[in-house]
DRENDO-1510 file (C-alpha; in Angstrom, 1 decimal, always signed):
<recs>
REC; n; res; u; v; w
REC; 1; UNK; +0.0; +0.0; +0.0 .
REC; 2; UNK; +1.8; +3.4; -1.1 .
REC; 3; UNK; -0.8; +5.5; -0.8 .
REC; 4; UNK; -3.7; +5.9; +1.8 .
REC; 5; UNK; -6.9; +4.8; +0.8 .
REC; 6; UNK; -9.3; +7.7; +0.7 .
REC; 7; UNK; -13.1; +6.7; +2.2 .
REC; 8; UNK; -15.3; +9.6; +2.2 .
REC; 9; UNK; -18.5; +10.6; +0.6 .
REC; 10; UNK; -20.9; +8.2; +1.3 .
REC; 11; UNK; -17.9; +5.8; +0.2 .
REC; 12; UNK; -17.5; +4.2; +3.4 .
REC; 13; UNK; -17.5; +1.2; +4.2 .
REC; 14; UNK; -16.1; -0.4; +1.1 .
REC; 15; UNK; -17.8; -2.9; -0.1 .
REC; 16; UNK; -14.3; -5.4; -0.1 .
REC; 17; UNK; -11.1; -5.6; +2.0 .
REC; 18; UNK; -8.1; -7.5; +1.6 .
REC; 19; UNK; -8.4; -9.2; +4.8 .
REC; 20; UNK; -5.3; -10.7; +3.9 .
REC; 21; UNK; -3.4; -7.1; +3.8 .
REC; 22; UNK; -4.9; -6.3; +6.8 .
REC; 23; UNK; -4.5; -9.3; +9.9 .
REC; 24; UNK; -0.3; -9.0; +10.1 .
REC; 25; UNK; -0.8; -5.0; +10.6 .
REC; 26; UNK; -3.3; -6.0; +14.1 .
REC; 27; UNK; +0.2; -6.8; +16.5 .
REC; 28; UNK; +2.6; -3.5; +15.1 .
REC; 29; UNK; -0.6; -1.6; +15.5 .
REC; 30; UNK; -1.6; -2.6; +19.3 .
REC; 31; UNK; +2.4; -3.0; +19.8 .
REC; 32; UNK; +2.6; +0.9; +18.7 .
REC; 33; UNK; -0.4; +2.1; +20.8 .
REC; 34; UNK; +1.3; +0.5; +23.7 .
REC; 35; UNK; +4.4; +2.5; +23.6 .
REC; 36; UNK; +2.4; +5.7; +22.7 .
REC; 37; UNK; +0.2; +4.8; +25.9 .
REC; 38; UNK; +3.3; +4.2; +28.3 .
REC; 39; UNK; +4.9; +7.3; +26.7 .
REC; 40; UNK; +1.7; +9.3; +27.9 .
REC; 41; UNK; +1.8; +7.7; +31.5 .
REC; 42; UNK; +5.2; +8.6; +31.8 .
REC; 43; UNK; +4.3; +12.4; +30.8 .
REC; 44; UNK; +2.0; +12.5; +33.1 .
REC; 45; UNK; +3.9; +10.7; +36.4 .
REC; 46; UNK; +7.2; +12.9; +35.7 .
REC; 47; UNK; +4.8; +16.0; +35.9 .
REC; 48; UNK; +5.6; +17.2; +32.5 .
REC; 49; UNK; +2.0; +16.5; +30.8 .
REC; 50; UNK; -0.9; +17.2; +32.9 .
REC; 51; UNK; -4.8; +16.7; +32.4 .
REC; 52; UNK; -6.6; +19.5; +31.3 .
REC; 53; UNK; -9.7; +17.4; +31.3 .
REC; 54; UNK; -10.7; +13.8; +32.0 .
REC; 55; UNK; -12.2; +11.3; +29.6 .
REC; 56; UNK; -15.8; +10.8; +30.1 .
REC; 57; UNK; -18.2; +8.8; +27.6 .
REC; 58; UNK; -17.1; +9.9; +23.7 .
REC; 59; UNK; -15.7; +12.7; +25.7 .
REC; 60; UNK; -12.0; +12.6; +24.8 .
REC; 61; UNK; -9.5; +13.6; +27.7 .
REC; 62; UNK; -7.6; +16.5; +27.0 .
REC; 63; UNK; -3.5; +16.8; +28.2 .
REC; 64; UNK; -1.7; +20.0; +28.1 .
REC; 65; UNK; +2.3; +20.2; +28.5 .
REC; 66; UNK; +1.8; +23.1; +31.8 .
REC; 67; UNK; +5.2; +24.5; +31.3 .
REC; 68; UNK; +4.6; +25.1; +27.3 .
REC; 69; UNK; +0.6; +26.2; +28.6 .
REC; 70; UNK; +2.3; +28.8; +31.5 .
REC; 71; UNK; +4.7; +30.5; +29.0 .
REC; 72; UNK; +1.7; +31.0; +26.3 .
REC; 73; UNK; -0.9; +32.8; +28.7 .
REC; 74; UNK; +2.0; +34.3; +30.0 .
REC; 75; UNK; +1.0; +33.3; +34.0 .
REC; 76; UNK; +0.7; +30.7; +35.8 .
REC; 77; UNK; -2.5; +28.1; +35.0 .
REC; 78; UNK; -0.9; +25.1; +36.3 .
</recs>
């Protein structure tokens, strides 16, 4: 696959996938979200990345790097 498949427009779902294509990309995916899901937890336990707002429902959570967040409003919010 070189290019992304574009779905839009009333296009989606397709009407075929190559299943085949598609099974030996499940384990780099979930092995990929893993790391990105221990990189955020180790954000957040060193202090650097902080939650603006919790996760609730289809309600994503929403993080916010306080230091970076400070020096744009210019004072202290965190």
């Amino acid at each position: 696959m070189n290019q992304p498949v574009q779905y839009h427009y009333a296009k989606f779902p397709p009407s075929t996938m190559d299943w085949s294509r598609l099974i030996p990309l499940i384990g780099p995916a979930s092995a990929a979200l893993a790391r990105f899901d221990g990189t955020l937890s180790a954000l957040r336990e060193s202090g650097l990345l902080k939650i603006l707002r919790e996760a609730s429902g289809r309600r994503p959570a929403f993080y916010v790097f306080s230091e970076l967040l400070n020096t744009a409003e210019g004072k202290d919010v965190f």
